[in-house]
C-alpha positions in Angstrom: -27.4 21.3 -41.6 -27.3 17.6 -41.3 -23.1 17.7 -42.1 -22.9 20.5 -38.8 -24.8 18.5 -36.3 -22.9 15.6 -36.8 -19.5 17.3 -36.9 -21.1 18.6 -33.0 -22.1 16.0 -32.1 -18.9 14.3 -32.9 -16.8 16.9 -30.6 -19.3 16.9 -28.4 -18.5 13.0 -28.1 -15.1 13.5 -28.0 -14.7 16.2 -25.2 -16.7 14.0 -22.9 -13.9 10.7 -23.6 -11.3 13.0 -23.0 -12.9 14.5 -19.7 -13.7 11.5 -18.5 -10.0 10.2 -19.5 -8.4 13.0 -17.5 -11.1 12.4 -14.3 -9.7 8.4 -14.8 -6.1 9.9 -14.7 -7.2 12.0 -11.4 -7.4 8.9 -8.8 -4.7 7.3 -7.1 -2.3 5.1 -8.8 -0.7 2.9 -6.4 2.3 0.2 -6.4 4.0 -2.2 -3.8 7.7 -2.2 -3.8 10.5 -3.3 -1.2 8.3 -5.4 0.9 10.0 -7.6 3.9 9.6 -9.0 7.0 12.9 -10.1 9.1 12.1 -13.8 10.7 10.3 -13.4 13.8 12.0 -14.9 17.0 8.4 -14.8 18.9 5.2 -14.6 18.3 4.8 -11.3 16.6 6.9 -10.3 13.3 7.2 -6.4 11.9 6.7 -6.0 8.4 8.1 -3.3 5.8 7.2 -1.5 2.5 6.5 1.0 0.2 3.2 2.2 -1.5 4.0 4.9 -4.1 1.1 6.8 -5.4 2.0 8.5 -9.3 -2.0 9.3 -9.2 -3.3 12.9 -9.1 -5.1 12.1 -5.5 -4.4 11.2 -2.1 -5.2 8.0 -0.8 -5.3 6.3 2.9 -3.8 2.8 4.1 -6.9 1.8 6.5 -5.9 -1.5 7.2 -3.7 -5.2 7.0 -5.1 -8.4 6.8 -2.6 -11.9 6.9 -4.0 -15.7 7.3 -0.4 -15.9 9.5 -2.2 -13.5 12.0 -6.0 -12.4 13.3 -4.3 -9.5 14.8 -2.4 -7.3 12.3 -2.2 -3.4 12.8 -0.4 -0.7 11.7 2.2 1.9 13.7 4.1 4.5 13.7 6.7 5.0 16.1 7.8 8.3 16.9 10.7 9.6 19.7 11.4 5.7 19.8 7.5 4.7 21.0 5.9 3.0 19.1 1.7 3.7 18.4 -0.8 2.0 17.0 -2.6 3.9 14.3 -5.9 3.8 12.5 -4.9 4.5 8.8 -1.7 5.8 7.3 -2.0 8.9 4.1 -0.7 8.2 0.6 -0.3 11.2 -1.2 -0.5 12.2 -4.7 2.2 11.4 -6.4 3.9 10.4 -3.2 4.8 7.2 -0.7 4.1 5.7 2.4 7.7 4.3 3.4 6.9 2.0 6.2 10.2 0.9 7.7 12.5 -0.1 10.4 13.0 2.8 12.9 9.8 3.9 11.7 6.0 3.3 10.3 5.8 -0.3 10.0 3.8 -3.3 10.0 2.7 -5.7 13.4 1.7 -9.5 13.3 0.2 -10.5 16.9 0.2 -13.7 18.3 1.0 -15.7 15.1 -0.1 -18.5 13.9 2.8 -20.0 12.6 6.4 -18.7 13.2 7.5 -18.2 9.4 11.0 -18.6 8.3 14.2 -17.2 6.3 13.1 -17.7 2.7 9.0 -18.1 2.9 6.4 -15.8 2.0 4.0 -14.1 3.7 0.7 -13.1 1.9 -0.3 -9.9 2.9 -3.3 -8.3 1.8 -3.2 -4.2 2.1 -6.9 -2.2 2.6 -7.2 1.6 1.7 -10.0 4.0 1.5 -10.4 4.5 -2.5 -8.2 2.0 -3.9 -9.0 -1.6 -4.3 -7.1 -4.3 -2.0 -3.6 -5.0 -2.8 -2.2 -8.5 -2.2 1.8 -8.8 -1.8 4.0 -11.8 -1.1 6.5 -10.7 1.7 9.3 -12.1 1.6 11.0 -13.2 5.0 14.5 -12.0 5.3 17.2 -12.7 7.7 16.1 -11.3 11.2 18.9 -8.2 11.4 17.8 -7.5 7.8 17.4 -4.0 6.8 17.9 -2.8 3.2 18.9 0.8 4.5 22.1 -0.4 5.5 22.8 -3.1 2.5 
């Protein structure tokens, strides 16, 4: 009797680590890659960048903080106008593409004009995931790695 209840209790213990393995597998997985932002001739800058999800959920971009700005939003533009948005969707096992001619990135009124070779830190919020901080680098001010 003694030799069955440990042998259940032993898959009992297993089947919950793998349940809760495959729940920990369930979330979203994100990664920052391609990030840019041409050197601004005024005081505002675009930036650019990809967040690829290989998670089982969806997650939302809900924000963009900078210490080079107090006023960083996100847009999309769409029939060459270009909107302010309040959150951009991730999806599982997808990507956000933010990028010229497109959803991007805006720096208001900055702080300090950066230029060709810096790096701006850039700190992305989302609605599950935790904050993601990425050095942009700043590119040449016609740069766009579409056309390279």
């Amino acid at each position: 009797m003694r030799r069955r209840t440990s042998l259940a209790v032993a898959v009992a213990v297993s089947a919950g680590l793998a349940l809760s393995g495959c729940s920990a597998d369930a979330g979203p997985k994100l990664a920052v890659s391609g990030a840019f932002m041409p050197q601004p001739v005024d005081d505002m800058a675009a930036g650019f960048l990809t967040v690829e999800n290989s998670g089982g959920s969806a997650d939302t971009l809900t924000s963009v903080t900078s210490d080079i700005s107090d006023d960083v939003t996100i847009h999309r533009t769409t029939d060459r106008k270009m909107r302010e948005v309040a959150s951009f969707d991730i999806p599982a096992d997808g990507r956000l593409d933010l990028e010229r001619g497109g959803s991007h990135i805006m720096f208001m009124a900055l702080k300090e004009r950066p230029k060709q070779g810096d790096k701006v830190a850039v700190e992305l919020h989302f609605e599950k995931s935790d904050p993601i901080t990425v050095e942009v680098p700043v590119k040449e001010t016609t740069y766009n790695p579409q056309q390279q």
